[in-house]
C-alpha positions as a Markdown table, in Angstrom:
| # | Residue | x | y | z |
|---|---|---|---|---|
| 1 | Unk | 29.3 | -9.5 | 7.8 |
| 2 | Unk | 26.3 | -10.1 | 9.4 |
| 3 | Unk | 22.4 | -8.6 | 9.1 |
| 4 | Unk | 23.2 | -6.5 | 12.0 |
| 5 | Unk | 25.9 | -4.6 | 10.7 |
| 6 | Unk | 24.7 | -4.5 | 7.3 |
| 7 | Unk | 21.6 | -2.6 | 8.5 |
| 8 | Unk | 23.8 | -0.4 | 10.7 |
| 9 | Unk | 25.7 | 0.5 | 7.1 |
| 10 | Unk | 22.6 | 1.4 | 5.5 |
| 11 | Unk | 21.3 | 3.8 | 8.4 |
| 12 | Unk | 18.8 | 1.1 | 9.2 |
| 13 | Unk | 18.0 | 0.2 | 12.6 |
| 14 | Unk | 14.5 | -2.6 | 12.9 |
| 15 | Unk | 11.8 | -1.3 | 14.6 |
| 16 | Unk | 10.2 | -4.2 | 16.8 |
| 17 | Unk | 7.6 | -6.8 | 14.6 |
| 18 | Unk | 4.5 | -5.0 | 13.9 |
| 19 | Unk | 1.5 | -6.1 | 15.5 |
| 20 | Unk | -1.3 | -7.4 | 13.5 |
| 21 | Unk | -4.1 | -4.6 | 13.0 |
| 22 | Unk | -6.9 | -7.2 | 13.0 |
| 23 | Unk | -7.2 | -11.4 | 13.3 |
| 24 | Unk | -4.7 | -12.4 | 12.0 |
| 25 | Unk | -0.9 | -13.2 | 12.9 |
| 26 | Unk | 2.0 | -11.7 | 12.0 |
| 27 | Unk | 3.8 | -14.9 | 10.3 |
| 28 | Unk | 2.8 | -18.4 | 9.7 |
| 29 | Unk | 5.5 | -20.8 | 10.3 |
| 30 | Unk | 5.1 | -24.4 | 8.4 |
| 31 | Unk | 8.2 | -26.3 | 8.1 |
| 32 | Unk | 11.6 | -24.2 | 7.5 |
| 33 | Unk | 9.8 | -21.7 | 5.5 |
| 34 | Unk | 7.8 | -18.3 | 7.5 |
| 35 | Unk | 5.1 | -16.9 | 5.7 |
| 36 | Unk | 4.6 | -13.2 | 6.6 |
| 37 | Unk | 1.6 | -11.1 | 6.6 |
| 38 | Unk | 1.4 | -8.2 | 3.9 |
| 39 | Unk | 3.1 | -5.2 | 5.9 |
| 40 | Unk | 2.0 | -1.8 | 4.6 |
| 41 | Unk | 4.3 | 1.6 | 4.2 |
| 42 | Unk | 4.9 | 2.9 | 7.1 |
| 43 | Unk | 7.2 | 5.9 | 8.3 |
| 44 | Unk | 8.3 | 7.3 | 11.5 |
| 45 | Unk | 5.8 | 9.8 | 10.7 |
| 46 | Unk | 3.1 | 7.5 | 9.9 |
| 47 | Unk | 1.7 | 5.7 | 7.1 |
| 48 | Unk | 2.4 | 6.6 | 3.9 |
| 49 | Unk | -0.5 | 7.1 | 1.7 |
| 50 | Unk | -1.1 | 7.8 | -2.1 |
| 51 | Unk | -1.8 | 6.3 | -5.4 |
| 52 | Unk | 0.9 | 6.2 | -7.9 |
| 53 | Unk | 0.1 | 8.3 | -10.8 |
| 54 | Unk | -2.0 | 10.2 | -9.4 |
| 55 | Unk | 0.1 | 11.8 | -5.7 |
| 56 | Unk | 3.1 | 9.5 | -5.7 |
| 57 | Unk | 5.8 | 9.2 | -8.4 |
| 58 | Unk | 7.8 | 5.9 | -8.9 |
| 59 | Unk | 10.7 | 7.1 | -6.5 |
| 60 | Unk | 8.0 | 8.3 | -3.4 |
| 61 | Unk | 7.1 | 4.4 | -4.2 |
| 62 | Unk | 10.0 | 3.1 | -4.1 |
| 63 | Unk | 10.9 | 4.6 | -0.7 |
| 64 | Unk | 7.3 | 3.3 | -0.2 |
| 65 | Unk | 8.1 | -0.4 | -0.8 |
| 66 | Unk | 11.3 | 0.1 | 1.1 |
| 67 | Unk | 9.4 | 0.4 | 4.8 |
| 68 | Unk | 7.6 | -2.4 | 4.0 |
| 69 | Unk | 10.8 | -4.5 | 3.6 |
| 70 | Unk | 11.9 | -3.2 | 7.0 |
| 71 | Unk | 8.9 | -4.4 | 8.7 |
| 72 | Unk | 9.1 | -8.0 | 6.6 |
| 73 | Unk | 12.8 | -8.1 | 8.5 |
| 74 | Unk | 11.3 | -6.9 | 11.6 |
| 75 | Unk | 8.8 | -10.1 | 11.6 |
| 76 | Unk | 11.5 | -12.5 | 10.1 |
| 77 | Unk | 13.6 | -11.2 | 13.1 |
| 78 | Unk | 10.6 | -12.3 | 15.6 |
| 79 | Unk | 10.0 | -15.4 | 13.8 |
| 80 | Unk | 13.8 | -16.3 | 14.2 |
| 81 | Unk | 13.5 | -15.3 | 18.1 |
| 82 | Unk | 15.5 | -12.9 | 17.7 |
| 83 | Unk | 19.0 | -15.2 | 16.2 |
| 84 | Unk | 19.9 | -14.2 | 12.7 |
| 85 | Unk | 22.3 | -17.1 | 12.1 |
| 86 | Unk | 18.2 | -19.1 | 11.8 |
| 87 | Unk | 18.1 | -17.3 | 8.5 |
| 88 | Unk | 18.3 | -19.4 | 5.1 |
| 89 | Unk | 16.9 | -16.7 | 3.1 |
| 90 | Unk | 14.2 | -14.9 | 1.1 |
| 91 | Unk | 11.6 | -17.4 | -0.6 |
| 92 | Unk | 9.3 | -14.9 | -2.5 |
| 93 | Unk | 7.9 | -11.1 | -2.1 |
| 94 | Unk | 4.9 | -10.5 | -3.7 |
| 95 | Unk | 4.2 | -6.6 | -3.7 |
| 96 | Unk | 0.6 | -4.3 | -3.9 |
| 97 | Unk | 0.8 | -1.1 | -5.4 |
| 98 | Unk | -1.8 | 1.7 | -5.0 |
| 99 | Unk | -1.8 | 2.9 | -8.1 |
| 100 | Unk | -4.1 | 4.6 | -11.1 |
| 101 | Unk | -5.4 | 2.4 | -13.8 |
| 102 | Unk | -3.2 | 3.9 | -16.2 |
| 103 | Unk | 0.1 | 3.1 | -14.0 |
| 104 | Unk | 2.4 | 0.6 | -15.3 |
| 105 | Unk | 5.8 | 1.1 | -12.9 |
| 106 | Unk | 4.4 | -1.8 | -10.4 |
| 107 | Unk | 8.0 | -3.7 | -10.5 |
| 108 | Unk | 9.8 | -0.3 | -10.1 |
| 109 | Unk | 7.7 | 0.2 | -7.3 |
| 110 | Unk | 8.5 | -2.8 | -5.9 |
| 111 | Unk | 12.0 | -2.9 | -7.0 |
| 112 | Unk | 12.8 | -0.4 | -3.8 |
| 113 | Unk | 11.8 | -3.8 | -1.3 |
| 114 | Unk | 13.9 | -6.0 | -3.4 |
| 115 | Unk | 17.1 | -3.9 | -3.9 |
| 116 | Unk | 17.0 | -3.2 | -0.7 |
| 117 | Unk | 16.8 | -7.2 | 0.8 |
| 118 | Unk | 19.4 | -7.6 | -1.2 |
| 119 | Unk | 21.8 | -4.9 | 0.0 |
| 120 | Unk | 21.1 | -6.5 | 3.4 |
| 121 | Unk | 20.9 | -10.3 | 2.8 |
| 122 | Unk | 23.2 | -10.5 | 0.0 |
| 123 | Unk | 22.6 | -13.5 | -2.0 |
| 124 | Unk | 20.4 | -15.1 | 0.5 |
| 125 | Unk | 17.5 | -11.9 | -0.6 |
| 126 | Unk | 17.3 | -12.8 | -3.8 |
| 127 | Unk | 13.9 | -13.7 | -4.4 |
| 128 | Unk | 10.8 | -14.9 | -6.2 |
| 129 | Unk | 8.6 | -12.0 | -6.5 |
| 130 | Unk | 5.3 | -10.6 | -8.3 |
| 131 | Unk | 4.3 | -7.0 | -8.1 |
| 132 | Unk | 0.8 | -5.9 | -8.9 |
| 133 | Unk | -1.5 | -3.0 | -9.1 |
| 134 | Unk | -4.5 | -2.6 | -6.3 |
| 135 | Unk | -7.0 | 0.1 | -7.2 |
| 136 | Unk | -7.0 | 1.0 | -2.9 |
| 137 | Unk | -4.9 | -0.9 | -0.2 |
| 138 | Unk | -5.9 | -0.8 | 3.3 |
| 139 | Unk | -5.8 | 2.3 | 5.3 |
| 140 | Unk | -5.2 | 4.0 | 1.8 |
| 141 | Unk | -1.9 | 3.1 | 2.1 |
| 142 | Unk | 0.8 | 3.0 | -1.0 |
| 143 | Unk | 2.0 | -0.3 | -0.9 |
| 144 | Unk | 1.5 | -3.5 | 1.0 |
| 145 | Unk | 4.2 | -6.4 | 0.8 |
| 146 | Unk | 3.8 | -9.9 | 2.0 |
| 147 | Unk | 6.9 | -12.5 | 2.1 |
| 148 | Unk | 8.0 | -16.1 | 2.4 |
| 149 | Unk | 11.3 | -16.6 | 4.2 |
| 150 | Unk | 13.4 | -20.1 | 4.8 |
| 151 | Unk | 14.9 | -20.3 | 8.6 |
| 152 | Unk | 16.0 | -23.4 | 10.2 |
């Protein structure tokens, strides 16, 4: 089965690779591994905004997290040119949270990215991965998520 079809199971369908919002690039490539800029939530109805604890709970996070990890596909996509079969697999996520001082769910958060890599990569998204707490993330979004990917 490939990534394609896998996405098309779940609903998903990749938007195109976000552009960078400042200067900076999207994704770094050095060797057969593609670092990728922090992407931040992001819905067909905009950005998704909050601090946990305080206006999101751990599931509004999770869902959070998720849009992120479409967007890290979206730039692996573009940093594949567009060919899946380049894909090794996930190296590392390492997730942001938005969250109160008092919130401790970061890796539930974050667990909405990496369950969902997985249901599309299989084996090949299993990753590395920290998940932290930011006291504000950029735009006041809920969670930013940056990645490391292996292609050939």
């Amino acid at each position: 089965m490939t990534i394609e079809s896998r996405l098309a199971e779940l609903g998903v369908t990749l938007p195109d690779a976000p552009a960078p919002a400042a200067n900076y690039v999207p994704y770094v490539r050095v060797g057969n591994q593609v670092f990728i800029s922090g992407q931040i939530s992001r819905s067909a109805a905009g950005l998704i905004t909050g601090k946990l604890g305080a206006d999101l709970d751990v599931t509004d996070g999770a869902a959070a997290a998720m849009t992120c990890a479409i967007a890290l596909l979206a730039q692996a996509r573009a940093a594949c040119g567009g060919d899946w079969s380049r894909f090794v697999r996930m190296v590392k996520l390492v997730g942001f949270v938005n969250s109160t001082a008092d919130f401790t769910d970061q890796p539930k958060v974050i667990n909405g990215a990496s369950d969902f890599l997985v249901a599309v990569l299989g084996d090949a998204g299993r990753h590395a991965r920290s998940a932290v707490s930011a006291v504000s993330l950029p735009l006041g979004v809920a969670v930013e998520i940056e990645a490391i990917f292996e292609i050939r």
